[in-house]
C-alpha positions as CSV (number, residue, x, y, z in Angstrom):
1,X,-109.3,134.9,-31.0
2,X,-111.1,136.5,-28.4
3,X,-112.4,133.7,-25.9
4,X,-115.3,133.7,-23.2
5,X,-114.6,133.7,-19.5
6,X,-116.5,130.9,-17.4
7,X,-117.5,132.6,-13.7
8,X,-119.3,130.8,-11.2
9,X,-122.6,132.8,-9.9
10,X,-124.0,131.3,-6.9
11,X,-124.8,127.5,-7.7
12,X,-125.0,128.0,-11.7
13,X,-122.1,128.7,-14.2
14,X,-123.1,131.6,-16.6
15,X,-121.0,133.1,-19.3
16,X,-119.3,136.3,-19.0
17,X,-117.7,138.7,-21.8
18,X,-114.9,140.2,-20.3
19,X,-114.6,142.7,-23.5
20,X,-116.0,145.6,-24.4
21,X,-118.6,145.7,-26.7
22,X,-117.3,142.4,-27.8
23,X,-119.8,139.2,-28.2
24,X,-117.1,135.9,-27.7
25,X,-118.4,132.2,-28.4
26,X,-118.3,129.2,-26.5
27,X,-118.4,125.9,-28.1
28,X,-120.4,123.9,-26.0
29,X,-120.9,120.2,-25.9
30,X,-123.8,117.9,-24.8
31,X,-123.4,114.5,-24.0
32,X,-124.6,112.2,-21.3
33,X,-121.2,110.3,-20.9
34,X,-119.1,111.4,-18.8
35,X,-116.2,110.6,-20.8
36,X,-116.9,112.8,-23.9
37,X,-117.4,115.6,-21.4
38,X,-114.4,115.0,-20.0
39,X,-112.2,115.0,-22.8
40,X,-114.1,116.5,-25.5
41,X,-113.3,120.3,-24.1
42,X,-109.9,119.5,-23.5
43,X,-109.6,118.5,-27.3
44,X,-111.8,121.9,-28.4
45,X,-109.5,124.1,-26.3
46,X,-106.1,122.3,-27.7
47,X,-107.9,123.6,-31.2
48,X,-108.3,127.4,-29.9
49,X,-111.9,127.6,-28.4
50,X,-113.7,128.1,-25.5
51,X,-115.3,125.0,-24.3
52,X,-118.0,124.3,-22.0
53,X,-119.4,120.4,-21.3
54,X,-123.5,119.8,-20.0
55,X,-124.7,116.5,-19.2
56,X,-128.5,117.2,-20.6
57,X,-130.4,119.2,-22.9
58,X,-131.9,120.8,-19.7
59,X,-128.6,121.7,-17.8
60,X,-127.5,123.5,-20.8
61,X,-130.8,125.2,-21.4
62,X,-130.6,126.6,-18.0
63,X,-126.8,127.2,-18.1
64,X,-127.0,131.1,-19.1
65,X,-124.8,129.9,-21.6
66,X,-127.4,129.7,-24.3
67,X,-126.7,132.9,-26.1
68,X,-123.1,132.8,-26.3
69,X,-123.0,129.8,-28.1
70,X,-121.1,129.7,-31.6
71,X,-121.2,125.6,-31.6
72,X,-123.0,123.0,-30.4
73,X,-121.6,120.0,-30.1
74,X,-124.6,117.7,-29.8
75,X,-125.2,113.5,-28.9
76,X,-128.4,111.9,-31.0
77,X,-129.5,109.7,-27.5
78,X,-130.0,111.3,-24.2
79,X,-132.3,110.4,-21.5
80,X,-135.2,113.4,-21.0
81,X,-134.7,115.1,-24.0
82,X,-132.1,113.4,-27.2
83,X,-130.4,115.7,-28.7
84,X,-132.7,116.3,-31.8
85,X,-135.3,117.6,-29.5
86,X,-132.9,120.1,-28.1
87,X,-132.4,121.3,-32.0
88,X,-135.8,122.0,-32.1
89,X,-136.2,123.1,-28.9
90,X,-133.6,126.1,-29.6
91,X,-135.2,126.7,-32.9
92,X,-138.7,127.2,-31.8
93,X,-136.8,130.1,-29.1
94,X,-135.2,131.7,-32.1
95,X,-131.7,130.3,-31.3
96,X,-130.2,128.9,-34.2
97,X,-127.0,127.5,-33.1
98,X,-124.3,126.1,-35.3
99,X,-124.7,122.3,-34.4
100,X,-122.9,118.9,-35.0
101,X,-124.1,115.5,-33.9
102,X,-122.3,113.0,-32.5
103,X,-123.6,109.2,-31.8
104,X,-122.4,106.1,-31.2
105,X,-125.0,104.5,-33.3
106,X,-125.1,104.4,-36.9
107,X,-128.7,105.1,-38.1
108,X,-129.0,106.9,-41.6
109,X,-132.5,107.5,-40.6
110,X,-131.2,109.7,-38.1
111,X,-128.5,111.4,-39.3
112,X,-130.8,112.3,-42.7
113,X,-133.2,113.9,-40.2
114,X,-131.0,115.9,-38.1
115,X,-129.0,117.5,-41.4
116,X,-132.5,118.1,-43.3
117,X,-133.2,119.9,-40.4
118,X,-129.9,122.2,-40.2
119,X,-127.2,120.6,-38.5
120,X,-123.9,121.3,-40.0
121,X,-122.2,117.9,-39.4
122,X,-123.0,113.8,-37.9
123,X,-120.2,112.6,-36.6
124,X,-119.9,108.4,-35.5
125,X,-118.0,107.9,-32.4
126,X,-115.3,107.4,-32.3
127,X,-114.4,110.2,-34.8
128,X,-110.7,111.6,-34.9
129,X,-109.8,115.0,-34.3
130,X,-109.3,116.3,-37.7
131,X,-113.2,115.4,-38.3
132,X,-114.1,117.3,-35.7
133,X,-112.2,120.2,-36.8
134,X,-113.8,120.0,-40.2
135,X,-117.4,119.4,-38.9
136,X,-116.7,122.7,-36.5
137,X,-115.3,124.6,-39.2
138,X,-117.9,123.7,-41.8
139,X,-120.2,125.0,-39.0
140,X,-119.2,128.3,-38.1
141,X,-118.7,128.9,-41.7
142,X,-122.5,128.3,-41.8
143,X,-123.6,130.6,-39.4
């Protein structure tokens, strides 16, 4: 599985394909805790990916990592912009990115909203890993 390389430009990480000719994916997650973003990647990378953590809509927006995106791993409440603006925010650019939800509140309101509007999975927290594996391949099998 062909992976993306992370290099560091100046003050801003961007992504970098290292192969020819080759597009490579990140799976990228966004989530205002700081434990998620710790030790979400860790678990994406144990499965195979590339993984990259943001702690806003906005730092991921600016990130250069955008494009290279296969899966977005999404939380419902974030200060600035929650995570269903960011859906829409991507799809009024153009970019439809794979995405799953993640929230530690259960609201069917919600969850009915964010997979009327195209996201691939809603995952409560805590959710094991073999969810996420599911919701993440039920995901890229959708794009």
């Amino acid at each position: 599985m062909d992976l993306p390389h992370i290099v560091l430009h100046g003050s801003a990480m961007e992504c970098e394909d290292r192969s020819a000719g080759k597009r490579r994916l990140l799976s990228a997650v966004v989530d205002d805790d700081e434990s998620v973003r710790e030790s979400l990647p860790d678990l994406l990378r144990e499965f195979g990916f590339a993984a990259r953590a943001f702690s806003s809509a906005r730092e991921f927006l600016s990130s250069g990592c955008v494009d290279e995106t296969g899966c977005l791993i999404l939380d419902i409440a974030m200060p600035n912009m929650s995570g269903p603006e960011l859906q829409q925010e991507l799809k009024r650019s153009g970019r439809e990115i794979p995405t799953i939800f993640i929230t530690g509140q259960k609201d069917e309101t919600i969850r009915t909203q964010v997979l009327n509007q195209g996201a691939a999975a809603f995952l409560l927290k805590p959710f094991s890993d073999t969810a996420l594996l599911a919701a993440i391949k039920t995901a890229m099998e959708g794009n």
